[in-house]
C-alpha positions in Angstrom: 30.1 -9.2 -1.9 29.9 -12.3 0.1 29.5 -15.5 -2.2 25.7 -16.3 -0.5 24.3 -13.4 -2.3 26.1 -14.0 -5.7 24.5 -17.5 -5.7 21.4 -16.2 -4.9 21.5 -13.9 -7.9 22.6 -16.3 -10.3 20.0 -18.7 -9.5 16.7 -16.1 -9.3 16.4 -16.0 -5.7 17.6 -12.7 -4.8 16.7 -9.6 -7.0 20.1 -7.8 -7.5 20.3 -4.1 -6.6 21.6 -1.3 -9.4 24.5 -0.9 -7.1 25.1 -4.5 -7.1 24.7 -4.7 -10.8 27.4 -2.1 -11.1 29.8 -3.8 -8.6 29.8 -6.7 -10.7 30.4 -5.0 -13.4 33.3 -3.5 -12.3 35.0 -6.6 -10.7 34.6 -8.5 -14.3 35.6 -5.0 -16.4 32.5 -5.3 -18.7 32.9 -2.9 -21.6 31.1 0.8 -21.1 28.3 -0.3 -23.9 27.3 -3.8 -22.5 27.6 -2.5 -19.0 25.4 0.6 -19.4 22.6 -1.7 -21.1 22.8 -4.0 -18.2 22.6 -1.0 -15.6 19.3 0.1 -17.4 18.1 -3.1 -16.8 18.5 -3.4 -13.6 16.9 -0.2 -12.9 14.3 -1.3 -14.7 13.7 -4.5 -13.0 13.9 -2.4 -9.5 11.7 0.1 -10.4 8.2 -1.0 -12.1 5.7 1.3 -13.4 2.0 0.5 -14.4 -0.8 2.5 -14.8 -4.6 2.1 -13.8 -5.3 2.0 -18.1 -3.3 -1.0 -18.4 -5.0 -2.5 -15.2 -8.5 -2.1 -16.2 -7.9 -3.4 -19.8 -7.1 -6.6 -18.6 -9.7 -6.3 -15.7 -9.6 -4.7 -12.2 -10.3 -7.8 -10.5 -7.0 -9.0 -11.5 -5.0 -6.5 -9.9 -7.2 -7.3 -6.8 -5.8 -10.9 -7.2 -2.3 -10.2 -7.4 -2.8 -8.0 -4.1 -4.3 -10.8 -2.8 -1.2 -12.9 -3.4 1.3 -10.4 -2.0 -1.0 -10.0 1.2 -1.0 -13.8 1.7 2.6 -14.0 1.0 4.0 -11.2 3.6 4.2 -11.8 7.3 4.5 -7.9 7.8 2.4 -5.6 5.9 2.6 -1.9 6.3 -0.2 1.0 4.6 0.7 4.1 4.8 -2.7 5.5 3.9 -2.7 9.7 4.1 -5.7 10.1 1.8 -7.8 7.2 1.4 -8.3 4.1 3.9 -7.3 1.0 1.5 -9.3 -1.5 0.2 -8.2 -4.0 3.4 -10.7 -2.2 5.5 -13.6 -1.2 2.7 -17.3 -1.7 3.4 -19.0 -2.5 0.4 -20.8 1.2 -0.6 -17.1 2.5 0.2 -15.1 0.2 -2.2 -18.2 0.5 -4.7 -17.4 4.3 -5.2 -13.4 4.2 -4.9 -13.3 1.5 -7.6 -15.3 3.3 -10.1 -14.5 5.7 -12.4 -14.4 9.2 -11.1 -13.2 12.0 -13.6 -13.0 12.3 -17.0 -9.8 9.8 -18.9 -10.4 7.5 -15.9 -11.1 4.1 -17.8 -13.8 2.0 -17.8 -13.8 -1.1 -15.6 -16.2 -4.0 -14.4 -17.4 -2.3 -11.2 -19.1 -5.2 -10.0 -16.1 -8.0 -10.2 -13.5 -5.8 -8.7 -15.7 -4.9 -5.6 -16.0 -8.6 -5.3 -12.5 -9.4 -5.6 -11.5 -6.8 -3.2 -14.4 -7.8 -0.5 -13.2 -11.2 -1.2 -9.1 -10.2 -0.8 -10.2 -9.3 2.9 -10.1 -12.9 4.4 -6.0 -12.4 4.5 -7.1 -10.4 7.5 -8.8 -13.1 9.3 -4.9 -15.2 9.2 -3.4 -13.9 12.6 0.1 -15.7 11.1 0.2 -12.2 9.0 0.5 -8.8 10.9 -1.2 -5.6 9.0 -0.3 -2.4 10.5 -2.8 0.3 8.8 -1.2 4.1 9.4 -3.8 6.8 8.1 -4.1 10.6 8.7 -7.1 12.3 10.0 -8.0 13.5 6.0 -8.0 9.8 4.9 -10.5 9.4 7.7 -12.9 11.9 7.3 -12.9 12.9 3.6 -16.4 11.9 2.0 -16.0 9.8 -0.9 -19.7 8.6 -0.5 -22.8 9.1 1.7 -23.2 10.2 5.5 -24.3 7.0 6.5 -22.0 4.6 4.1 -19.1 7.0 6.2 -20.6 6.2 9.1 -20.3 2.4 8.2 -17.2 2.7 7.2 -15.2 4.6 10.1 -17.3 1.6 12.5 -15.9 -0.9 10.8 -12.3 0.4 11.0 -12.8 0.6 14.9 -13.8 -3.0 14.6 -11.5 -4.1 12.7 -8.7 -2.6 14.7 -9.2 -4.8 17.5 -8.3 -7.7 15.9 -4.9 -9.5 17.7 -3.3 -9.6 14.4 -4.2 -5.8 13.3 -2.7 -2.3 14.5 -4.5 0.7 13.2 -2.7 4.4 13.7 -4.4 7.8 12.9 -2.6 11.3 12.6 -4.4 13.8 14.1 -5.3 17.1 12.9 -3.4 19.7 15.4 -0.5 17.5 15.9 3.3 18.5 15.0 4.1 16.5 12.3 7.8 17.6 11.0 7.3 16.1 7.9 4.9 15.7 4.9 2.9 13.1 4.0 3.7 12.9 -0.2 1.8 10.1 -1.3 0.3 6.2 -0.4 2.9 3.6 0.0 2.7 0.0 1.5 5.8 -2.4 2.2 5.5 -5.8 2.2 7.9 -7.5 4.8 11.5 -6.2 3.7 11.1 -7.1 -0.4 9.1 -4.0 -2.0 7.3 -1.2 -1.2 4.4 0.1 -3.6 3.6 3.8 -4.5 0.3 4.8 -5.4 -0.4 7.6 -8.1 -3.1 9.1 -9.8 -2.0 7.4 -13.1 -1.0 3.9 -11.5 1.5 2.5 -9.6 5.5 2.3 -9.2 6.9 -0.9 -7.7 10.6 -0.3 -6.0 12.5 -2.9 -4.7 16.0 -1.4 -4.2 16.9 -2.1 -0.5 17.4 1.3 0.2 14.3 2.6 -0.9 12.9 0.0 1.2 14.7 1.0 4.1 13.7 4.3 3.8 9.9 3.7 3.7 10.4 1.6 6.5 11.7 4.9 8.6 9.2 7.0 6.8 6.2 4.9 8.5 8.1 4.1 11.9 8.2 8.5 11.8 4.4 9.1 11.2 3.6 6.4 13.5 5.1 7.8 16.2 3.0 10.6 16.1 -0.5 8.4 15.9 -3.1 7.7 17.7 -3.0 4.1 18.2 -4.7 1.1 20.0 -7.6 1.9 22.0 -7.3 5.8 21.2 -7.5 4.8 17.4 -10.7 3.5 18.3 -12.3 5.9 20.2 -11.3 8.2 17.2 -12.8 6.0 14.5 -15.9 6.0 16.8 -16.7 9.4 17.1 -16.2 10.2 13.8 -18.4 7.3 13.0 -20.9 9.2 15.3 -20.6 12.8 13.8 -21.6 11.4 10.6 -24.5 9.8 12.3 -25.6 12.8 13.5 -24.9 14.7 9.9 -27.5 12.1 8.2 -30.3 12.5 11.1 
């Protein structure tokens, strides 16, 4: 381990791997008890759960804010978005109806300030010094979280948005050969951590290899996406068979 990265470690700036935990351990012969508590830290500080309860106690608009911060902070940000578009690219009715509570145990929340926040977090995309690449499949597109015409809205504005300089939007296809399967929504944020969305909340990893992997998990599914002007066209008629469902 070269001595750059141990000095970044010792003084914060560099968030050390379990692997590099355990390396260090080993060079300095820790004994078995302290180095086993010290290895379950270090998962723990590479692997962060928190669920949507805890969010919405202290307020949803706060979790808008701290997305806000890792948006304005990432040159490269990359959403891997197989069910749902993400809050980047809402319309209002759309965000409305994703942020509020949908089944039964879903907790309670101020609607109104975390639409806000979110409408609000969308600025980031008007900085063409940060680079959002927005990968969704065909599902995330088309399922109908709220009316014909709000769908209508909101698959228009995604063609919109997508032809901003700064903005690359992919879509999976129904009907294409995918070899793989699309598990869950992720987003990575530069090279530092990737974020995993769950029904229950959300798990924060930061080991560089599970970085690395999502990286070549969203480099795969791109490759078989409709991008650029095709993305567009897509979002478009989609836009205009939901038109067509509310006349």
């Amino acid at each position: 381990m070269s001595q750059t990265k141990i000095s970044r470690i010792e003084t914060g700036r560099a968030l050390p791997s379990v692997i590099d935990v355990a390396r260090i351990l080993k060079a300095l012969e820790v004994p078995d008890e302290v180095a086993d508590e010290l290895l379950n830290l270090a998962r723990r500080a590479n692997v962060d759960y928190a669920s949507w309860r805890a969010y919405a106690r202290i307020g949803l608009h706060h979790k808008q804010a701290e997305l806000k911060a890792l948006e304005g902070s990432s040159r490269v940000t990359r959403h891997f978005l197989p069910a749902i578009p993400t809050g980047l690219l809402h319309v209002r009715e759309y965000a409305v109806e994703t942020l509020s509570p949908t089944v039964a145990g879903d907790p309670t929340r101020d609607v109104a300030r975390a639409v806000q926040a979110r409408m609000d977090r969308q600025a980031v995309l008007d900085d063409t010094s940060h680079a959002f690449w927005f990968l969704m499949t065909e599902q995330a597109v088309r399922w109908q979280r709220v009316s014909t015409e709000a769908m209508a809205a909101q698959c228009a504005h995604m063609a919109e948005v997508n032809r901003r300089p700064n903005i690359q939007l992919g879509i999976v296809p129904h009907g294409v050969h995918v070899p793989g399967t699309p598990m869950n929504i992720f987003v990575v944020y530069d090279d530092r951590l990737v974020t995993v969305e769950l029904f229950s909340g959300e798990v924060v990893l930061r080991d560089p290899k599970d970085i690395s992997q999502h990286l070549s998990l969203f480099d795969f599914f791109w490759s078989h996406a409709l991008t650029g002007d095709s993305a567009s066209a897509f979002l478009e008629d989609a836009a205009g068979e939901f038109r067509r469902q509310r006349d």
